[in-house]
Each structure stands twice: as C-alpha cells, then as structure tokens.
N, C-alpha and C positions, 0 to 999 in steps of 0.2 A: 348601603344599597349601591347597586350597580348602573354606572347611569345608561349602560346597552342595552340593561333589562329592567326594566322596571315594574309594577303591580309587585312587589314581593313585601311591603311594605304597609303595614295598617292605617297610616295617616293619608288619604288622597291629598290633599292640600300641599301635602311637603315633599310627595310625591312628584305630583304637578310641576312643582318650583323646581325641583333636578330636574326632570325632563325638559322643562321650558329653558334652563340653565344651559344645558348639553347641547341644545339643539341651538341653541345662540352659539355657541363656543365652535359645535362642529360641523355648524353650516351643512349642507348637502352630505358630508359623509354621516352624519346621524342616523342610525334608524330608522329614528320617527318623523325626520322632516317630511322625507317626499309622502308619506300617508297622510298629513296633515295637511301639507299643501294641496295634494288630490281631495281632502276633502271639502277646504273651501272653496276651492276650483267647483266642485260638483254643489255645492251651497249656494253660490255666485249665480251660478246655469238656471240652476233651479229658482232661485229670487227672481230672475231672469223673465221665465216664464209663468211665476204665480204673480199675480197683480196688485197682493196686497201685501208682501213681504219684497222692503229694498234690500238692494244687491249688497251693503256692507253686513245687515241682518243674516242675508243668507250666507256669506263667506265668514262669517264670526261665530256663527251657527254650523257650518260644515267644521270648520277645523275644532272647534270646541268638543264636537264629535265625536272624531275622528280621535282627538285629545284622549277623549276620555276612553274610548275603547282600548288604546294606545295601553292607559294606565292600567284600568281592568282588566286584561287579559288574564 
C-alpha cells in the first residue's frame, strides 16, 4: 500500500496504522495531516459551542473523522 494514497486496502485498522505511521514520519508534508488537523480544529469549535460535549471529545472526534474519510475515500 501506498502511504500517499491510502483506502486501497481491505483491512481499515492496518490501513489506519500506515496513515497514522506517515503522518508521524512526514509531519506537515503528509497528505493527510492538514485535513486531520482541520478537522479537530473544527471538532474543538464546535465542543466549543455545544454544552454538553468537552473540547478534547470534540477534537478527538473531528480528527477521527476526518481520519476516517481520509481512509475511505
């Protein structure tokens, strides 16, 4: 598997672990970093403003997201 492209791969779980692997290794030049971080940012905002979800929920929640769209494509 390719770690620039990823969904191409039957196992999500092992999937995940490259993508989380690469994005460790190639920091900001990754891909998938700035969509991830965009989406706990937007996770964050939004805990922010609903009263009954804290902001690590919603930024672990946005990137998880984001994560997972990442992979599915």
């Amino acid at each position: 598997m390719n770690n620039q492209d990823p969904g191409n791969g039957q196992d999500w779980v092992e999937d995940a672990r490259v993508e989380v692997s690469g994005m460790l290794k190639g920091g900001m030049d990754h891909p998938s970093t700035k969509p991830v971080l965009t989406g706990a940012a937007v996770g964050a905002v939004g805990a922010m403003i609903l009263p009954v979800i804290t902001w690590p929920v919603g930024l672990a929640a946005g990137a998880g997201y984001m994560l997972y769209r990442r992979i599915k494509r």
